[in-house]
PDB file as gemmi writes it, atoms N, CA and C in Angstrom:
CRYST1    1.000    1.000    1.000  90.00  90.00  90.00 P 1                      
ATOM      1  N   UNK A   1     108.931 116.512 104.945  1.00  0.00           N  
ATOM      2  CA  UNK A   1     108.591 116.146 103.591  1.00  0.00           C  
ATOM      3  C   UNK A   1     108.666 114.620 103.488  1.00  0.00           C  
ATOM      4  N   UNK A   2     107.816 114.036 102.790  1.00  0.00           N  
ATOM      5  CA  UNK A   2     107.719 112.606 102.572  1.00  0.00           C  
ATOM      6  C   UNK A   2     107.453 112.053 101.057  1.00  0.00           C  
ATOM      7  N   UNK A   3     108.074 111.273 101.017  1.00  0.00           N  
ATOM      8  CA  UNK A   3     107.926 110.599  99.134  1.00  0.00           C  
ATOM      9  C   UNK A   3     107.209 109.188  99.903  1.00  0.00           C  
ATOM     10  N   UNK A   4     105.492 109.153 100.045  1.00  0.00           N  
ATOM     11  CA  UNK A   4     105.026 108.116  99.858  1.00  0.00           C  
ATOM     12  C   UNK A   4     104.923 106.913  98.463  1.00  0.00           C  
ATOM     13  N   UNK A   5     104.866 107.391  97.325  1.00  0.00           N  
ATOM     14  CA  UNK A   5     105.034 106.372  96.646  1.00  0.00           C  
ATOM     15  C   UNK A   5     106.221 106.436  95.838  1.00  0.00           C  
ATOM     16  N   UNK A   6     106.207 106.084  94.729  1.00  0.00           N  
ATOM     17  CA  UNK A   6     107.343 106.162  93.717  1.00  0.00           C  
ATOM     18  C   UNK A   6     107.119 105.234  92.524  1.00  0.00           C  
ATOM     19  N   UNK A   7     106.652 105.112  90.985  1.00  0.00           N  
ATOM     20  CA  UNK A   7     106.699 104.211  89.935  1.00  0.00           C  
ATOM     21  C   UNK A   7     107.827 104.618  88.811  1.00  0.00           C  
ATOM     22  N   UNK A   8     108.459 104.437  88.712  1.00  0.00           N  
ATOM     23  CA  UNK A   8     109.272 104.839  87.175  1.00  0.00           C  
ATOM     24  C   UNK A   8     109.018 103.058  86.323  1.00  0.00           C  
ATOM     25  N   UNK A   9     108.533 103.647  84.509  1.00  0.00           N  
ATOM     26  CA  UNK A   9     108.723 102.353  83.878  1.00  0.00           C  
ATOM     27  C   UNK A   9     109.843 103.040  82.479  1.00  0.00           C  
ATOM     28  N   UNK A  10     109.596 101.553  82.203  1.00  0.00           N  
ATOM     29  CA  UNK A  10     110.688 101.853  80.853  1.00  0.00           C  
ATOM     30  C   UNK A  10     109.886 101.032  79.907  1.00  0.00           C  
ATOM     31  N   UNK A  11     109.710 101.800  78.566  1.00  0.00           N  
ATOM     32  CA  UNK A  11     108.897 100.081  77.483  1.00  0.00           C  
ATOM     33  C   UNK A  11     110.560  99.619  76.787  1.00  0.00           C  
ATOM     34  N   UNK A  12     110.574  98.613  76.498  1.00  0.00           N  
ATOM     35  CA  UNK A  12     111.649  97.986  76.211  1.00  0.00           C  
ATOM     36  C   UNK A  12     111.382  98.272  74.777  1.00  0.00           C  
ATOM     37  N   UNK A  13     112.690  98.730  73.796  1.00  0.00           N  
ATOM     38  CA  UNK A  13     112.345  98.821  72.260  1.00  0.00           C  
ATOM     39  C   UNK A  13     111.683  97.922  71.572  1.00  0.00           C  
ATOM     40  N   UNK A  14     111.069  98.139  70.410  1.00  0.00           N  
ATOM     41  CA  UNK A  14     110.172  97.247  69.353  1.00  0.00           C  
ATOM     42  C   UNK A  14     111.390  96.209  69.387  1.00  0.00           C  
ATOM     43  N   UNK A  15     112.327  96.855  68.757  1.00  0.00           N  
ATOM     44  CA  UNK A  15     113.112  95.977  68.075  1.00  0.00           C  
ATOM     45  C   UNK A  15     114.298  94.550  69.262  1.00  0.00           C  
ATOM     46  N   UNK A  16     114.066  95.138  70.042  1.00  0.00           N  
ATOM     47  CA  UNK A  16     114.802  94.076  71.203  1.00  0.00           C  
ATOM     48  C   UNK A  16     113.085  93.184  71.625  1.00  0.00           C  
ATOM     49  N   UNK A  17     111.920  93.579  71.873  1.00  0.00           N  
ATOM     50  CA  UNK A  17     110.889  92.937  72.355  1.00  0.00           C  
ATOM     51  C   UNK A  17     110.565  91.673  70.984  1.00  0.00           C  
ATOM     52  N   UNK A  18     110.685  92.152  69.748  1.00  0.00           N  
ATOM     53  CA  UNK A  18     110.282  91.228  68.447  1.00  0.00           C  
ATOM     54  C   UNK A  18     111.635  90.776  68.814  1.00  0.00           C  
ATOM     55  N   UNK A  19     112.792  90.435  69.242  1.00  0.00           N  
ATOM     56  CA  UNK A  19     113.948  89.159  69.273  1.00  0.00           C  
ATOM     57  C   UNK A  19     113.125  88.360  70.609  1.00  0.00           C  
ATOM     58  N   UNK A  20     112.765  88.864  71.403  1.00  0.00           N  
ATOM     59  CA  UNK A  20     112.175  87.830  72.438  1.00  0.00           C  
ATOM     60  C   UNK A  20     110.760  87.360  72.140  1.00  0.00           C  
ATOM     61  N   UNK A  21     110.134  87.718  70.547  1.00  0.00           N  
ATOM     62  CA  UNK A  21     108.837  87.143  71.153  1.00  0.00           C  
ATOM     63  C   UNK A  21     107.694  87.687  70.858  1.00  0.00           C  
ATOM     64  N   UNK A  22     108.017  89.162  71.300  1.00  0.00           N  
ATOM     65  CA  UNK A  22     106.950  89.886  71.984  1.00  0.00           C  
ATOM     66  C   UNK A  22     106.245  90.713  71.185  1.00  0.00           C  
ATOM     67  N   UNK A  23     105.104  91.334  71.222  1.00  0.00           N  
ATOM     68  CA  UNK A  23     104.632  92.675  70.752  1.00  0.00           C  
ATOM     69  C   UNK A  23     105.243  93.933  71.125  1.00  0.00           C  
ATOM     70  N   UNK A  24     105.383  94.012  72.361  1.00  0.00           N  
ATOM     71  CA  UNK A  24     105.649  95.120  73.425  1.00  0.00           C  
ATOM     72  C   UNK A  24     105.880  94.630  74.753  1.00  0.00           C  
ATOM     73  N   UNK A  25     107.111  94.971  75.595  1.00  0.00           N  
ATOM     74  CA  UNK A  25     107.393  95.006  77.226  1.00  0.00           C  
ATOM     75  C   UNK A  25     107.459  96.250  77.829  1.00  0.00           C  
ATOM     76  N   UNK A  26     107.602  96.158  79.159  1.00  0.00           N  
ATOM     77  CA  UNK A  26     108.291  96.905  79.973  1.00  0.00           C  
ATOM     78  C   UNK A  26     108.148  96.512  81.229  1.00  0.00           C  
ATOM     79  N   UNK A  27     109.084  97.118  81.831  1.00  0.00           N  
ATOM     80  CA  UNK A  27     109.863  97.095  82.851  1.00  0.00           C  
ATOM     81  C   UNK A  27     109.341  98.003  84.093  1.00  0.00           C  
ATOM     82  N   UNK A  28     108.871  97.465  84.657  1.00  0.00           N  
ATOM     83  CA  UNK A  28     108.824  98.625  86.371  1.00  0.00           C  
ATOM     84  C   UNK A  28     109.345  98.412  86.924  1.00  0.00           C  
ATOM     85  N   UNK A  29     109.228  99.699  88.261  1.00  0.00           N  
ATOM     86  CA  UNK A  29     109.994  99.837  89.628  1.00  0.00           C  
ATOM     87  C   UNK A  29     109.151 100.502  90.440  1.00  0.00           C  
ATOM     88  N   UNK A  30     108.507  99.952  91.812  1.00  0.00           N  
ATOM     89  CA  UNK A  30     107.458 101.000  92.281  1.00  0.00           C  
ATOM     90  C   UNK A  30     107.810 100.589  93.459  1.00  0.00           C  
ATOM     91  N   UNK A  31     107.993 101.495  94.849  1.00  0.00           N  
ATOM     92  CA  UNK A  31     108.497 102.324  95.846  1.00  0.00           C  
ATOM     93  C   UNK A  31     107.638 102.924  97.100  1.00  0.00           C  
ATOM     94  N   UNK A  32     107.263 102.308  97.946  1.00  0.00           N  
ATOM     95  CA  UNK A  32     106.145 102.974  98.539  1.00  0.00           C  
ATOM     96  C   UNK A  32     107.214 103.170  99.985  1.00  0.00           C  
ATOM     97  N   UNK A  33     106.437 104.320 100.568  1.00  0.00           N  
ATOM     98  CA  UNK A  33     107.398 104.691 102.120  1.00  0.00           C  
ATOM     99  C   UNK A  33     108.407 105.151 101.969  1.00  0.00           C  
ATOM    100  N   UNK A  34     109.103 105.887 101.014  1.00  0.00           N  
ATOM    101  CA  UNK A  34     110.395 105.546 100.336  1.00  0.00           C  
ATOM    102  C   UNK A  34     111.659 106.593 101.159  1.00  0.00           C  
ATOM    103  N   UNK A  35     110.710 108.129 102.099  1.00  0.00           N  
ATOM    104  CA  UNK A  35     111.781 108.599 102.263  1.00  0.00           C  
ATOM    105  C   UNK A  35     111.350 109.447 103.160  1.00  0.00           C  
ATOM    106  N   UNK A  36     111.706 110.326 104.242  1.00  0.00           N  
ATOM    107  CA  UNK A  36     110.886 110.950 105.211  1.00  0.00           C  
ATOM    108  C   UNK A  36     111.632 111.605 106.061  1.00  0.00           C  
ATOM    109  N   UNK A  37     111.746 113.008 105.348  1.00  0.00           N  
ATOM    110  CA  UNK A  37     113.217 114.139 105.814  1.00  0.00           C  
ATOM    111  C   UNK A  37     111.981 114.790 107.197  1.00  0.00           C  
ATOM    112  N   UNK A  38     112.455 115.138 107.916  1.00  0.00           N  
ATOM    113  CA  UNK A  38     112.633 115.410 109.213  1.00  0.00           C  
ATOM    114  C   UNK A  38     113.421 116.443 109.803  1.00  0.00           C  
ATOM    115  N   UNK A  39     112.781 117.469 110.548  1.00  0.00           N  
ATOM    116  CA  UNK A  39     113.395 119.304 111.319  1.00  0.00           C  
ATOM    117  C   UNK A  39     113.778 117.848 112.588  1.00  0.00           C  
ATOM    118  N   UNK A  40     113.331 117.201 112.725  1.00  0.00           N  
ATOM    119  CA  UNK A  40     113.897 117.032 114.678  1.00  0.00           C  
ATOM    120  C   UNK A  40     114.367 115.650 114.410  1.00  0.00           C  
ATOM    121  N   UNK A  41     116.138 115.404 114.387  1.00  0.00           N  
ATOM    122  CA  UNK A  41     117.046 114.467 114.092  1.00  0.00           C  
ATOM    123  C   UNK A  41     116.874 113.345 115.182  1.00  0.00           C  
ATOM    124  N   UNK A  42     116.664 114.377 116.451  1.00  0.00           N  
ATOM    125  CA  UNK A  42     116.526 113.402 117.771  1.00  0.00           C  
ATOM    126  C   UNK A  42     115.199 112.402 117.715  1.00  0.00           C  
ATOM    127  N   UNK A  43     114.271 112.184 116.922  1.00  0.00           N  
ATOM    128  CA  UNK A  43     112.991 111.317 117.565  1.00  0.00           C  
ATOM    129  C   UNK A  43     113.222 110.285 117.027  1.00  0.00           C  
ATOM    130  N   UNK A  44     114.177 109.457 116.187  1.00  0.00           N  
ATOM    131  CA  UNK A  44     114.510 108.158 116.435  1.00  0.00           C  
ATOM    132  C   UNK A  44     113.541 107.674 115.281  1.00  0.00           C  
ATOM    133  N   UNK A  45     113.155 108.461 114.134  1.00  0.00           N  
ATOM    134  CA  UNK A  45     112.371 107.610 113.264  1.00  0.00           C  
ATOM    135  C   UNK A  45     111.304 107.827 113.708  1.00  0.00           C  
ATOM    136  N   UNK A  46     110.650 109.001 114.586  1.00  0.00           N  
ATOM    137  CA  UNK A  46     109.090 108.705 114.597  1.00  0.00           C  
ATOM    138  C   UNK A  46     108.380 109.522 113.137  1.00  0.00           C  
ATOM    139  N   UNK A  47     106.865 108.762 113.166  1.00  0.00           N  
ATOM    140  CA  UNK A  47     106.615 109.194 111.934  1.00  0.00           C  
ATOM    141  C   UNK A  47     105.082 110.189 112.330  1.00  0.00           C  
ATOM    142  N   UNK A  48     105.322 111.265 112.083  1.00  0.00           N  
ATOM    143  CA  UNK A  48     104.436 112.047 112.219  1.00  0.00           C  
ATOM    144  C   UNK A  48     102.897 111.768 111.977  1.00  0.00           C  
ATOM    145  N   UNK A  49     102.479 110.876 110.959  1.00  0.00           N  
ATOM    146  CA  UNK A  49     101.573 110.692 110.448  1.00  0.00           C  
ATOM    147  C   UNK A  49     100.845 109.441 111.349  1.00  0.00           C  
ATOM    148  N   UNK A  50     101.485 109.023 112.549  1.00  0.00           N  
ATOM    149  CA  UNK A  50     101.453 108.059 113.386  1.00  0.00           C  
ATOM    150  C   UNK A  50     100.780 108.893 114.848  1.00  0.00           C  
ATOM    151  N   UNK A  51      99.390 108.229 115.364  1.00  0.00           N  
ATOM    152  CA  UNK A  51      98.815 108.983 116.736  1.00  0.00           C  
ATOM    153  C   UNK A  51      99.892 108.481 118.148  1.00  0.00           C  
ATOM    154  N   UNK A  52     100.718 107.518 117.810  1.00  0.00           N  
ATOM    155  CA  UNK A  52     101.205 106.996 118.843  1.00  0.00           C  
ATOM    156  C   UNK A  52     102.495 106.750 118.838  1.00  0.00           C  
ATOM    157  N   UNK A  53     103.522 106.900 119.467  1.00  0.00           N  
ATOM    158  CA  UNK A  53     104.937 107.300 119.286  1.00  0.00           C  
ATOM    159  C   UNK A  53     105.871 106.226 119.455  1.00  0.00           C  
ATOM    160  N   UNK A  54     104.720 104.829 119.967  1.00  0.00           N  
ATOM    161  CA  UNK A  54     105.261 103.420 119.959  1.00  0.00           C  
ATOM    162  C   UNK A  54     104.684 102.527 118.924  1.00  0.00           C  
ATOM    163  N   UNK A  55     104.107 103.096 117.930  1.00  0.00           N  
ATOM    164  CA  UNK A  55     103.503 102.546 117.070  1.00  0.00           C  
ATOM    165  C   UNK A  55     104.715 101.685 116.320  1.00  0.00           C  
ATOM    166  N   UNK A  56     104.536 101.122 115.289  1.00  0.00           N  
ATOM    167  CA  UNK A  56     105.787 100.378 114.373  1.00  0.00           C  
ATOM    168  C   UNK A  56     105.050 101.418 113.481  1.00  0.00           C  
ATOM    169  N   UNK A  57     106.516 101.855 112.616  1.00  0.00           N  
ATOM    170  CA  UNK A  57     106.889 102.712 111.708  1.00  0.00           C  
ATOM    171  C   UNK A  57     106.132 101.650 110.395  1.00  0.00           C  
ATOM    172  N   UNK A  58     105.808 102.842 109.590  1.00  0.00           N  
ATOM    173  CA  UNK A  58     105.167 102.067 108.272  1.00  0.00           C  
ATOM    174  C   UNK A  58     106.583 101.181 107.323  1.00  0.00           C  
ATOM    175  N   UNK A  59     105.977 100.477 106.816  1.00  0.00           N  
ATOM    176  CA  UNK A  59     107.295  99.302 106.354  1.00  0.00           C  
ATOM    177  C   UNK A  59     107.205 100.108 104.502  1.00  0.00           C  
ATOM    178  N   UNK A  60     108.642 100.057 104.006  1.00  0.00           N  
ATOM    179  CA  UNK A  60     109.128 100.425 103.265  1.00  0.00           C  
ATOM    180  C   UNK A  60     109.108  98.915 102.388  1.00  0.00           C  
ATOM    181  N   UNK A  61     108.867  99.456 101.087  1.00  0.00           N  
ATOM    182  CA  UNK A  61     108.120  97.982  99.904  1.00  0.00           C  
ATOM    183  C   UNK A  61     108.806  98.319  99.010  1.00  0.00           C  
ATOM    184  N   UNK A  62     109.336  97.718  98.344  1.00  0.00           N  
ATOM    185  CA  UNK A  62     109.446  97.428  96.724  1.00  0.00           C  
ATOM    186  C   UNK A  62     109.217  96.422  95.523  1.00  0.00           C  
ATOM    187  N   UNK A  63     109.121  97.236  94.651  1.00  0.00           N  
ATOM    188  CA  UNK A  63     108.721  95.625  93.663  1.00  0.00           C  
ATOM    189  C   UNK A  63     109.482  96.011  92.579  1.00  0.00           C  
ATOM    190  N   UNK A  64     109.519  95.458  91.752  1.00  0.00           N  
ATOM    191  CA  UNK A  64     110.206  95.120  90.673  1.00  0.00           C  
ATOM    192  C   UNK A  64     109.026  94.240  89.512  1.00  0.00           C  
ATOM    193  N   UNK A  65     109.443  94.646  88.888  1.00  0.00           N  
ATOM    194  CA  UNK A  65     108.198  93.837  87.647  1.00  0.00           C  
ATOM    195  C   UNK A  65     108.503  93.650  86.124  1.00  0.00           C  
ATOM    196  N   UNK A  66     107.833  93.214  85.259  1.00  0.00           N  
ATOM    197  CA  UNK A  66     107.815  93.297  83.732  1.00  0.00           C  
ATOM    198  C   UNK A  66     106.045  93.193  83.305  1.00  0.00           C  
ATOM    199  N   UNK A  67     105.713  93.652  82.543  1.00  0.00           N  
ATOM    200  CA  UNK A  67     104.221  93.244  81.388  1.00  0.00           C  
ATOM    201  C   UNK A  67     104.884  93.561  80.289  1.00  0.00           C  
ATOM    202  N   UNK A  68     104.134  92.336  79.788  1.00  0.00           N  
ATOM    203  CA  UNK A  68     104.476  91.663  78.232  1.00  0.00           C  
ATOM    204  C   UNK A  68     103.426  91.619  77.410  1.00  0.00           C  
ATOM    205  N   UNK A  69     103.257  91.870  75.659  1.00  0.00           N  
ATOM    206  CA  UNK A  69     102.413  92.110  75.303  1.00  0.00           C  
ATOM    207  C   UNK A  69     102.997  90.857  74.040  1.00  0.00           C  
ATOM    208  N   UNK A  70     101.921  89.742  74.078  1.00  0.00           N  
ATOM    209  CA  UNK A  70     102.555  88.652  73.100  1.00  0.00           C  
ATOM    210  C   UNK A  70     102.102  89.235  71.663  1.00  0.00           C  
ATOM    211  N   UNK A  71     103.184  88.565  71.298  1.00  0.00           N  
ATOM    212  CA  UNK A  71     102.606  88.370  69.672  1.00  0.00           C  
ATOM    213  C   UNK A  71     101.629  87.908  69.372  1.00  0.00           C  
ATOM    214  N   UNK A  72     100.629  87.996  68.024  1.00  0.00           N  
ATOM    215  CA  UNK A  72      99.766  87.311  67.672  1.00  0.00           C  
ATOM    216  C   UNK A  72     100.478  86.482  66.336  1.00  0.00           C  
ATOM    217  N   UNK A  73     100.207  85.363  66.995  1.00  0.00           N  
ATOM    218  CA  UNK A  73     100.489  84.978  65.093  1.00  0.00           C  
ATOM    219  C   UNK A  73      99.423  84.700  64.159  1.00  0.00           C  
ATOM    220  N   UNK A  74      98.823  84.770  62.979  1.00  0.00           N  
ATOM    221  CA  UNK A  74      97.956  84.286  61.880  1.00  0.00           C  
ATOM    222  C   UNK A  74      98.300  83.457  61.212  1.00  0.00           C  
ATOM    223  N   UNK A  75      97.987  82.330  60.903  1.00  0.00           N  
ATOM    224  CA  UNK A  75      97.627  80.958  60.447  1.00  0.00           C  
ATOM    225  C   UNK A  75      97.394  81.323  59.130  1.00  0.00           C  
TER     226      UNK A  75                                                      
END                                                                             
């Protein structure tokens, strides 16, 4: 079994985003490669999805983020 990606967000409340500013935020977290359970303990990390058994293993990423939605002001 494998968890190739992963996103969880959060919008940050009205009322904490209007003290900074804002219209609307939030917050991400997104996860790629993230986990890769395995029947045979012995192969040292090989990854099935790989034709070659000396290949380099796919690289595990994360990010971290915010989008912000400004205020408008009217004149």
């Amino acid at each position: 079994m494998r968890l190739k990606a992963l996103t969880v967000s959060y919008g940050v409340p009205q009322r904490i985003a209007r003290v900074m500013g804002l219209a609307g935020a939030r917050v991400y977290f997104t996860g790629t490669n993230l986990l890769l359970l395995m029947d045979h303990l012995g192969d040292w990390g090989y990854d099935p999805e790989m034709d070659n058994i000396r290949a380099y293993p796919l690289m595990r990423t994360f990010t971290l983020g915010m989008s912000a939605n400004l205020r408008r002001t009217v004149k």
